[in-house]
C-alpha positions as CSV (number, residue, x, y, z in Angstrom):
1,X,38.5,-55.5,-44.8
2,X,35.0,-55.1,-44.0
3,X,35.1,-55.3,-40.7
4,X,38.2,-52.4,-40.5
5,X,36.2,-50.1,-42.6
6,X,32.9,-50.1,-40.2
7,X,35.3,-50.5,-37.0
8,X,36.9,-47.3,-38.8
9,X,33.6,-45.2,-38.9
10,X,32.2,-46.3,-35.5
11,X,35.3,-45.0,-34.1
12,X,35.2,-41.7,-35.8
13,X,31.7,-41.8,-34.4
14,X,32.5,-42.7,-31.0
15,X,35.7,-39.8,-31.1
16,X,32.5,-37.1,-32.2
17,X,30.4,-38.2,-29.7
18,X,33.3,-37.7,-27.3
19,X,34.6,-34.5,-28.5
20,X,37.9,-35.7,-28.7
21,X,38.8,-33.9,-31.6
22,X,42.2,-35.2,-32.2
23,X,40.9,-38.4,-32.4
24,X,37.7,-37.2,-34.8
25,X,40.2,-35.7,-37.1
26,X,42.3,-39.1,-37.9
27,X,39.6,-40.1,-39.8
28,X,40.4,-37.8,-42.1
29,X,42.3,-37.1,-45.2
30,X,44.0,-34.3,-46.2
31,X,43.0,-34.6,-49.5
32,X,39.1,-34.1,-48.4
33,X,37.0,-33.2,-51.4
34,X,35.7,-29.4,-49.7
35,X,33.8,-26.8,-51.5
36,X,35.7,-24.6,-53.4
37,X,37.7,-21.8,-51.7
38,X,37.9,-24.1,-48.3
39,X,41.1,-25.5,-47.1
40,X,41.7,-28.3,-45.1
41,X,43.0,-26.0,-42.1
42,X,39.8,-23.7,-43.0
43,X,37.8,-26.6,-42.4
44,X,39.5,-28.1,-39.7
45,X,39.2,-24.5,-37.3
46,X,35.7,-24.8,-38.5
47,X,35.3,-28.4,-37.2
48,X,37.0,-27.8,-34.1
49,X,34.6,-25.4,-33.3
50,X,31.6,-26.9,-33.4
51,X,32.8,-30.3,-32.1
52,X,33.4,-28.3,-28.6
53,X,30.7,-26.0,-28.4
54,X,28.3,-28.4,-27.3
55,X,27.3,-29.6,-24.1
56,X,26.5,-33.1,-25.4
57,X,26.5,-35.1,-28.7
58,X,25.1,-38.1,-29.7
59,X,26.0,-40.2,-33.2
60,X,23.6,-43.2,-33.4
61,X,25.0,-45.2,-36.9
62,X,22.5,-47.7,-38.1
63,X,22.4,-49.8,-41.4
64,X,26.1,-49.9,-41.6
65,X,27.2,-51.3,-45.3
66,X,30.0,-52.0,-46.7
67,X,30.6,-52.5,-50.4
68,X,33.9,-53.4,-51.8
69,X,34.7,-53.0,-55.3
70,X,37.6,-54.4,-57.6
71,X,39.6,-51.7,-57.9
72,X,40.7,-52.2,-53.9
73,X,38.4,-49.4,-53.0
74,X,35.7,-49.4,-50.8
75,X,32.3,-47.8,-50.2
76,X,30.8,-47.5,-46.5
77,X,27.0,-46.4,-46.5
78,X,25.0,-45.8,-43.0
79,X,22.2,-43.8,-41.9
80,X,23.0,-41.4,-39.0
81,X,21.2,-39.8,-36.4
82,X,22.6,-36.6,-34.5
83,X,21.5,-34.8,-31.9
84,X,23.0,-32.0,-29.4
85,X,22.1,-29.5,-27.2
86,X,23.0,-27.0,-29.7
């Protein structure tokens, strides 16, 4: 499972650094935690924005772990580096 879980979050980077948005947005749930009074189509009209304003992005992941507990859940820690034109 380990290896799904980091394959998971380097595609979601590789989809940001793309601006593929469609893509980006399959790795998440519809039940995202969000601050209060933000929905999930809120968010997601937010999100779309600024993954195509841009010119460029670049996600650099580093230090990927991936901790698996008993309960059959998982917890995926990484450092990240962004940087855009914007």
């Amino acid at each position: 499972m380990s290896v799904e879980l980091e394959l998971a979050v380097n595609n979601w980077a590789s989809a940001w650094v793309a601006q593929d948005f469609d893509k980006y947005l399959q790795s998440y749930s519809t039940a995202l935690i969000l601050p209060p009074n933000l929905e999930f189509s809120q968010w997601k009209v937010s999100r779309k924005k600024k993954l195509s304003k841009p010119k460029f992005i670049e996600v650099l992941l580093s230090d990927v772990k991936v901790v698996l507990n008993s309960n059959n859940e998982a917890v995926v820690r990484f450092v990240q580096r962004y940087r855009s034109n914007t």
